[in-house]
N, C-alpha and C positions, 0 to 999 in steps of 0.2 A: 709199476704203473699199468692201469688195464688197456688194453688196447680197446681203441674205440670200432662199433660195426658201424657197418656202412653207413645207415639214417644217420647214426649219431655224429660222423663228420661232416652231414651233408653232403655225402656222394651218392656212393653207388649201395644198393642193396643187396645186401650177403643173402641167398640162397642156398639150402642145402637140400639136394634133393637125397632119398633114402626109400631103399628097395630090399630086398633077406640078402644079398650075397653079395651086393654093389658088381653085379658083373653087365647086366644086360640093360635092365630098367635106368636105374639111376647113373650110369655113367652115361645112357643116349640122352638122357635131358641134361649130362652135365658137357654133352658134345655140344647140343642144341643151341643151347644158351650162354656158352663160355662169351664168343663175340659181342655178345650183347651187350652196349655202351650201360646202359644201368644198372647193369649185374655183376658180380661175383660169386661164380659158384664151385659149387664142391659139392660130391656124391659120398655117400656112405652104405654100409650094411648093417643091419642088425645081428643078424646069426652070427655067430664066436666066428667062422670061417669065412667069413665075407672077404672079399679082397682087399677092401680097407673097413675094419668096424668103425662106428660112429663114435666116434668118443664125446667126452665132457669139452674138451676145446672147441669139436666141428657144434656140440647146439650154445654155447657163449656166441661164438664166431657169428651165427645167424640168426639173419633178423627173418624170416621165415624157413622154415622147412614146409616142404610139401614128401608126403610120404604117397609109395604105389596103393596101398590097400590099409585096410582100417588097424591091421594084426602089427603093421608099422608101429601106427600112430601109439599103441597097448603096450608094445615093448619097452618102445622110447619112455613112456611116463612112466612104467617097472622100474628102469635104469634110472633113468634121471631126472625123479621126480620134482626135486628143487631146483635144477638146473632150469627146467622147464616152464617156471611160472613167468608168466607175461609172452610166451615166446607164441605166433601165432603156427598152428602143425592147420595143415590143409592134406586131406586123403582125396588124390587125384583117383581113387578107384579103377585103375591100371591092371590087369589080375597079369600073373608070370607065366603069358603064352607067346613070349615073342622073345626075339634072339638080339643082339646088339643093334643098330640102326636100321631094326626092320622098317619097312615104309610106313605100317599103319600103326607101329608104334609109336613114327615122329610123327604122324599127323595127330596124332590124339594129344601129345605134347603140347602142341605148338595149335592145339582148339582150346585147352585147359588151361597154361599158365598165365597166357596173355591177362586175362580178366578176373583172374588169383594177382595176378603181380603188379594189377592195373598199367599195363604197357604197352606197348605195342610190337 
């Protein structure tokens, strides 16, 4: 039996956020947002080395990804291109110059996903 994502229970909404190595970008938005009564989230990497790669489960699993830059968004449909159809990918255009919970990298977060994820 397939497991249901979040919309489809009527809960909360699976997010996956996804940066090259899952080390700085997408684990500080998967910090940011973990609390968030609406959300479930989970970070991933593209590049083979990433600390966790994105697998075929993490884009099933979510009903959005948001990727840091456009070269995300190109890999992910490389890899998984049928997994991907109906799935909504959003490029928060983020570039890799900041370090795990740098300050101006969670304020860039937390200006971008709110009105991507219509929330508050």
């Amino acid at each position: 039996m397939a497991r249901k994502t979040g919309s489809e229970a009527g809960g909360r909404k699976n997010i996956l956020f996804v940066c090259s190595k899952n080390q700085w970008r997408s684990p500080t938005a998967e910090a940011i947002w973990r609390s968030h009564p609406d959300l479930n989230v989970r970070s991933g990497g593209t590049s083979p080395n990433a600390r966790h790669h994105v697998s075929e489960d993490d884009i099933r699993w979510a009903d959005v990804i948001c990727v840091m830059e456009e070269k995300h968004k190109a890999r992910l449909k490389a890899e998984y291109t049928r997994v991907l159809d109906f799935k909504a990918i959003h490029v928060l255009d983020i570039p890799d110059e900041y370090r795990y919970m740098d300050a101006e990298l969670v304020e860039q977060l937390k200006q971008c996903v709110p009105s991507i994820l219509m929330i508050e």
